[in-house]
C-alpha positions as CSV (number, residue, x, y, z in Angstrom):
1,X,7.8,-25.1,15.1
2,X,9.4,-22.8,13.2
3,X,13.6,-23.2,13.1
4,X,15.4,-19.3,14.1
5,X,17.9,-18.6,11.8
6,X,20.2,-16.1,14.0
7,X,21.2,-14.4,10.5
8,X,17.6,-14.0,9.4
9,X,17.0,-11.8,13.1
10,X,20.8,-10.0,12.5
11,X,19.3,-8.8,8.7
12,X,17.4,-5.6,9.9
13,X,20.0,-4.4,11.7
14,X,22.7,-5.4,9.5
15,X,23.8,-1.4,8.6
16,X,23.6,-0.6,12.5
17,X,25.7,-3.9,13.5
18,X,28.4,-3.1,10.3
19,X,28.5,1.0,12.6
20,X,29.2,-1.0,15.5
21,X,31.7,-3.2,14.0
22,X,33.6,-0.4,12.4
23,X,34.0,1.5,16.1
24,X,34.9,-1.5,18.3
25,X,37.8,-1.8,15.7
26,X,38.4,2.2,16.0
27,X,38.0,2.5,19.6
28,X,40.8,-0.2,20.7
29,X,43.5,2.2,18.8
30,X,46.2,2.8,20.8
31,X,50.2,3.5,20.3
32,X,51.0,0.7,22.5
33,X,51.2,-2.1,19.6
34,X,49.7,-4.8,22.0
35,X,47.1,-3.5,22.7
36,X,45.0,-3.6,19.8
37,X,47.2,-6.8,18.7
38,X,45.0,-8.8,21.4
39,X,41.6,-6.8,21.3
40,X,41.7,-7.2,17.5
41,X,42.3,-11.5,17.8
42,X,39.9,-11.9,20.6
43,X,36.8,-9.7,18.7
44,X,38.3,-10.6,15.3
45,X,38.1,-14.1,16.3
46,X,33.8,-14.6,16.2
47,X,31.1,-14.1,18.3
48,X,27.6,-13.2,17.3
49,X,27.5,-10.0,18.3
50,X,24.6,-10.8,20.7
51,X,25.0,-7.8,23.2
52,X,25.4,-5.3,21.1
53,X,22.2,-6.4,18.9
54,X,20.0,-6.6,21.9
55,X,20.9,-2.8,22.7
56,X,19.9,-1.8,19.3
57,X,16.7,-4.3,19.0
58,X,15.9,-2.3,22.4
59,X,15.9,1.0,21.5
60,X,14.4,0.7,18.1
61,X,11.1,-1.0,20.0
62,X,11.4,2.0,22.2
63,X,11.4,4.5,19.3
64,X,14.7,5.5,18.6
65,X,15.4,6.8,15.4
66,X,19.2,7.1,14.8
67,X,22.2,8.7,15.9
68,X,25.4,7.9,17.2
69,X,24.8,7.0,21.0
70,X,23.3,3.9,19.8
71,X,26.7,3.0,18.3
72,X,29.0,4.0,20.9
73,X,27.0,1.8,23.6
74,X,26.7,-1.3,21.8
75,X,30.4,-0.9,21.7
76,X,30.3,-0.4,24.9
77,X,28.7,-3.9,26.0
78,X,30.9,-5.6,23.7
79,X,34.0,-4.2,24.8
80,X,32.6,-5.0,28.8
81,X,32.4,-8.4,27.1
82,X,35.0,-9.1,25.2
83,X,37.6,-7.6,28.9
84,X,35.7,-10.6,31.2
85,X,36.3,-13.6,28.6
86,X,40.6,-12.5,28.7
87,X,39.8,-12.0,32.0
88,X,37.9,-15.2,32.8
89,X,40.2,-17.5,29.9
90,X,43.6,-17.0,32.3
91,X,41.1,-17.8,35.2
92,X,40.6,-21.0,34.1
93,X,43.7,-21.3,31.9
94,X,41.5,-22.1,28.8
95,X,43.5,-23.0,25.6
96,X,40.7,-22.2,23.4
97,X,38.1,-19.4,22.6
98,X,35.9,-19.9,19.9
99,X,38.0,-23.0,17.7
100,X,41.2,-20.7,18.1
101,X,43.8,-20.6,20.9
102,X,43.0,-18.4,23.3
103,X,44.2,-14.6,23.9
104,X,46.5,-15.9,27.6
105,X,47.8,-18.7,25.3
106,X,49.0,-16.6,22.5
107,X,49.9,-13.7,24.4
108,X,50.5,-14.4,27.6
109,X,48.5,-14.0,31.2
110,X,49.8,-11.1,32.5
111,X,49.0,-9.0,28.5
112,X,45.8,-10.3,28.8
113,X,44.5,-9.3,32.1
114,X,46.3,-5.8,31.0
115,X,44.5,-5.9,27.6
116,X,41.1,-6.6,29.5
117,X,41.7,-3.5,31.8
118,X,42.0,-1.7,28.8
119,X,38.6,-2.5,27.5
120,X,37.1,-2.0,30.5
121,X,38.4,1.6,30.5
122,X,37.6,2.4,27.2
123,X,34.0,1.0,27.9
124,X,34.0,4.0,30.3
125,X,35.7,6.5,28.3
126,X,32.9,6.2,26.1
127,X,30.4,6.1,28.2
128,X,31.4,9.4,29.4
129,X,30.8,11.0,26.2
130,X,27.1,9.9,25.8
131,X,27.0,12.1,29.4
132,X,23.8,10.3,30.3
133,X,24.3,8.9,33.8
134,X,21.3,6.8,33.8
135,X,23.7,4.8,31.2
136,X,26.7,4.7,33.5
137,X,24.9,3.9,36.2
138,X,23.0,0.9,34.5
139,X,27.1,-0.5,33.2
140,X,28.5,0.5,36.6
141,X,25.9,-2.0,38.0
142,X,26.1,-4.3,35.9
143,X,30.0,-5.0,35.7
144,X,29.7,-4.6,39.4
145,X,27.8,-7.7,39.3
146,X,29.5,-9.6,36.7
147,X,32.6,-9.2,38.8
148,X,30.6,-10.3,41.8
149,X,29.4,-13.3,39.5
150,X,32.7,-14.9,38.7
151,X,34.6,-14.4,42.4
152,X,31.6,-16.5,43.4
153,X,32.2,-19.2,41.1
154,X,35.9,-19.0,41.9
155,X,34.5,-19.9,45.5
156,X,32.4,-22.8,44.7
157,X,34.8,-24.4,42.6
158,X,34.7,-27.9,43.2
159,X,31.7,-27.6,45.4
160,X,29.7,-30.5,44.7
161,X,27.3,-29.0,47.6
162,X,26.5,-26.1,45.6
163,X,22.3,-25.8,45.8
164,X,20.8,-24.4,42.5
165,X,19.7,-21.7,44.1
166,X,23.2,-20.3,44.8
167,X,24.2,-21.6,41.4
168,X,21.0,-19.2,39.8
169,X,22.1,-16.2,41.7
170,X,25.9,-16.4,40.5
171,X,24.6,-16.7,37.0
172,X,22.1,-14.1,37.4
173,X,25.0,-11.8,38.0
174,X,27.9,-13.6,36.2
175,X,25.7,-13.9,32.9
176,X,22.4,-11.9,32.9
177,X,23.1,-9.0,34.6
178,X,25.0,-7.8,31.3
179,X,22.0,-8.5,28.9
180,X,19.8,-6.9,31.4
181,X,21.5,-3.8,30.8
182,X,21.7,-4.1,27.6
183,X,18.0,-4.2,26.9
184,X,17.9,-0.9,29.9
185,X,20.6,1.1,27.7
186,X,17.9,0.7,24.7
187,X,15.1,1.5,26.8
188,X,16.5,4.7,27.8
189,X,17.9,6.5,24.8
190,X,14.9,5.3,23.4
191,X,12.5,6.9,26.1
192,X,10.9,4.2,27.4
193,X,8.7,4.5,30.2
194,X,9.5,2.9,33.4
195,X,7.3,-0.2,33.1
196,X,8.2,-0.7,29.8
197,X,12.2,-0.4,31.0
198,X,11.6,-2.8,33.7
199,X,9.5,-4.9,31.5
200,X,12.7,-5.5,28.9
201,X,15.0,-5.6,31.9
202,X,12.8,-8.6,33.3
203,X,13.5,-9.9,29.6
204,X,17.1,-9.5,29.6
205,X,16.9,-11.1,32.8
206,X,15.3,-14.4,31.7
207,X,17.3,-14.8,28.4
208,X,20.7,-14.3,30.3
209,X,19.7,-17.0,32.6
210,X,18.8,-19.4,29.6
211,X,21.7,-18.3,27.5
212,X,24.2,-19.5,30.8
213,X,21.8,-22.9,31.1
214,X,22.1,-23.5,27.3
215,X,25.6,-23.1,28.0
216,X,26.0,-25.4,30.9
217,X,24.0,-28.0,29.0
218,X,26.6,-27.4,25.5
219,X,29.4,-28.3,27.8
220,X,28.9,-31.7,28.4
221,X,26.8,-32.4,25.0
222,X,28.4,-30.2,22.2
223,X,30.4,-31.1,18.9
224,X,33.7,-30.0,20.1
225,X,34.2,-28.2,16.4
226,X,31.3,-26.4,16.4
227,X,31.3,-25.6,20.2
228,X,35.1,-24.2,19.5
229,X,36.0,-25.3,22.3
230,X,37.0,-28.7,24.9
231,X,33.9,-30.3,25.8
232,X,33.6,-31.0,29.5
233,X,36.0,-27.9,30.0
234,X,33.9,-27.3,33.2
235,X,34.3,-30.0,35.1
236,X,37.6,-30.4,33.9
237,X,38.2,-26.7,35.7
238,X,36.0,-27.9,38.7
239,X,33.2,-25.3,37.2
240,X,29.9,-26.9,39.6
241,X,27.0,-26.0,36.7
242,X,23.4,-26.9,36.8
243,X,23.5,-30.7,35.2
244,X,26.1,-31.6,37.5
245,X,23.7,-29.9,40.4
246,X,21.0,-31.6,39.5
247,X,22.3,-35.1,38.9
248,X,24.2,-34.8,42.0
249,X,20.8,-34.1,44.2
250,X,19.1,-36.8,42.7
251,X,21.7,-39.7,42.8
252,X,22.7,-42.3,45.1
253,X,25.4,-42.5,47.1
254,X,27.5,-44.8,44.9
255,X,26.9,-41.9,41.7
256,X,28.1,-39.4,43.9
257,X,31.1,-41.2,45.4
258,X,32.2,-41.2,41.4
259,X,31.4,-37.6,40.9
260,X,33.3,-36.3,43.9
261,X,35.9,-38.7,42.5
262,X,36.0,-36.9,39.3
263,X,36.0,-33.5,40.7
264,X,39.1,-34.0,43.0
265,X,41.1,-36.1,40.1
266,X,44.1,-33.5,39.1
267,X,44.4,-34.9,35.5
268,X,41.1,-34.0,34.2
269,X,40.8,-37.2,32.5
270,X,38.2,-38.3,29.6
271,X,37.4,-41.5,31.1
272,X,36.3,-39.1,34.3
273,X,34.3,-37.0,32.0
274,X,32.6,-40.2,30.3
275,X,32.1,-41.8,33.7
276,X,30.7,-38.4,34.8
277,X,28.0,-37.9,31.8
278,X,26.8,-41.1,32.0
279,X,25.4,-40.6,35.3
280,X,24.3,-37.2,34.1
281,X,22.4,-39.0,31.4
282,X,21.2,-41.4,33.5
283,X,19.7,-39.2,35.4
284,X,18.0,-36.7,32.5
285,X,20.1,-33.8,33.9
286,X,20.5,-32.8,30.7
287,X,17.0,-32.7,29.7
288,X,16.6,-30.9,33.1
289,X,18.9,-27.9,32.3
290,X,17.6,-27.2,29.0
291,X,13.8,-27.7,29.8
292,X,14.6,-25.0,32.6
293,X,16.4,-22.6,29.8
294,X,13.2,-23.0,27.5
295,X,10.8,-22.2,30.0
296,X,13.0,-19.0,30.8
297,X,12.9,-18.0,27.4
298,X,9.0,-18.6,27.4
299,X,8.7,-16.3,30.2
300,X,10.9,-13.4,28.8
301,X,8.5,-13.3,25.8
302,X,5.8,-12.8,28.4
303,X,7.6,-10.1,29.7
304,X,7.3,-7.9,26.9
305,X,3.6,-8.0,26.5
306,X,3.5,-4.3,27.2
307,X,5.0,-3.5,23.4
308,X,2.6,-3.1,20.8
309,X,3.3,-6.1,18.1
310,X,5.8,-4.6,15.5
311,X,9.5,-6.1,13.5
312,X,11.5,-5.4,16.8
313,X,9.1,-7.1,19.4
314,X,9.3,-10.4,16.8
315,X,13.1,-10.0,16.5
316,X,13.2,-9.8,20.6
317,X,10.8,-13.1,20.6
318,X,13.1,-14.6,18.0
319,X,16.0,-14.1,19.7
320,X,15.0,-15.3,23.0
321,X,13.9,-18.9,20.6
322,X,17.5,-18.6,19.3
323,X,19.4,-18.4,22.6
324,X,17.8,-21.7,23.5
325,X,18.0,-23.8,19.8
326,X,21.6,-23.2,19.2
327,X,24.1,-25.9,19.1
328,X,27.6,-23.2,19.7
């Protein structure tokens, strides 16, 4: 099988994704110095740009040609991104975001929350000048679920009980409900049809799923350097994610004695996580999660057989491979 090199699908739309950088770093201006203190260390600070390429890789398979509203919405979904991780960091009262300490660490709590409400309203602000409400409605819906998304895992925490399929629907809307509109923004200012709109919503969908699975996987597998941040952060913060699901519903009662044990320990021990992932490996959990983010991934490149074969429709296939071969 061919190995996706996320730089080798980022290439083509390299000049479009150095546009985009260039106005997320315009757009957070402001006169109050904080402000674009914290946007600029928590975009500065990496990411791959993921949202942001899929609204581009979107529209040029539905035939846009160029332009600015491209631009301004890929900033857009980036922006809406960049607001829920300060928002969700002082949540869980991470120290780290990407290797580096984290935005409510450097800055404080109550700056980040502000800075994140900031972003969210600039998100809008822009919105408003691409005066497409087909657009705002399709962010509006999506940050409406997103929001929806994380008070739900606020109210599970620690809820070994959690079924998978309550745990599918708070990722559909904590995680996927973002791409999703990311690949509907490109299908409408690239004038898609409906059935080819619903067709890459289905696939933003699927790949938001498997990127969140991928993620829950990474958590309890990852090099801690190259994940850039503490593995077994979520059950540390009491997050209930698919391997801990699964191996949960398929252990005895002595395994789960030890789990619940874990969960309700305050000091977030590593001998709790070790005694945690061993029952997790013991019973394939792992193996579990990700076999469910592959066949996701499979079935989002099905999605799309209503595009004609061209660059974009390979870059969409590759990316949906990438989301579920990376190691960070």
């Amino acid at each position: 099988m061919r190995k996706i090199n996320y730089s080798e699908i980022f290439a083509p739309y390299r000049e479009d994704m150095e546009r985009v950088e260039k106005a997320i770093r315009e757009n957070f201006r402001s006169d109050v110095a904080l402000i674009p203190d914290i946007s600029s260390y928590l975009i500065g600070g990496g990411g791959k740009r993921i949202r942001p390429l899929l609204v581009i890789v979107a529209a040029r398979l539905c035939g846009y040609t160029g332009g600015s509203r491209v631009i301004d919405y890929s900033v857009v979904v980036e922006y809406i991104h960049a607001a829920t991780l300060l928002h969700d960091d002082v949540v869980d009262e991470a120290d780290l975001r990407r290797g580096s300490l984290s935005s409510n660490i450097k800055y404080g709590n109550q700056a980040s929350v502000l800075v994140g409400d900031f972003l969210f309203a600039k998100s809008f602000g822009l919105m408003s000048g691409g005066n497409d409400m087909r657009v705002v409605k399709s962010v509006s819906t999506a940050t409406t679920r997103l929001a929806e998304g994380e008070v739900l895992q606020l109210s599970n925490t620690c809820d070994i009980e959690t079924t998978e399929e309550l745990y599918m629907d708070t990722i559909l809307r904590k995680t996927a409900a973002l791409m999703m509109s990311c690949l509907e923004i490109g299908a409408i200012i690239g004038g898609a049809s409906e059935e080819k709109t619903k067709a890459l919503c289905a696939y933003g969908k699927n790949i938001g799923l498997a990127f969140q699975l991928m993620d829950d996987a990474l958590d309890y597998t990852a090099d801690q350097e190259q994940w850039g941040k503490p593995v077994g952060a979520d059950l540390a913060e009491g997050k209930i994610t698919l391997p801990l699901i699964r191996t949960y519903s398929v252990s005895g009662n002595k395994e789960r004695e030890l789990i619940r044990k874990a969960l309700e320990d305050d000091d977030n021990s590593k001998e709790n996580f070790k005694i945690v992932l061993d029952i997790i490996e013991r019973r394939d959990a792992i193996t579990y999660t990700t076999d469910r983010a592959r066949s996701l991934a499979e079935e989002a490149k099905l999605k799309l057989s209503h595009f004609s074969p061209s660059p974009h429709l390979e870059a969409l296939h590759d990316l949906a491979s990438y989301i579920v071969e990376r190691k960070d």
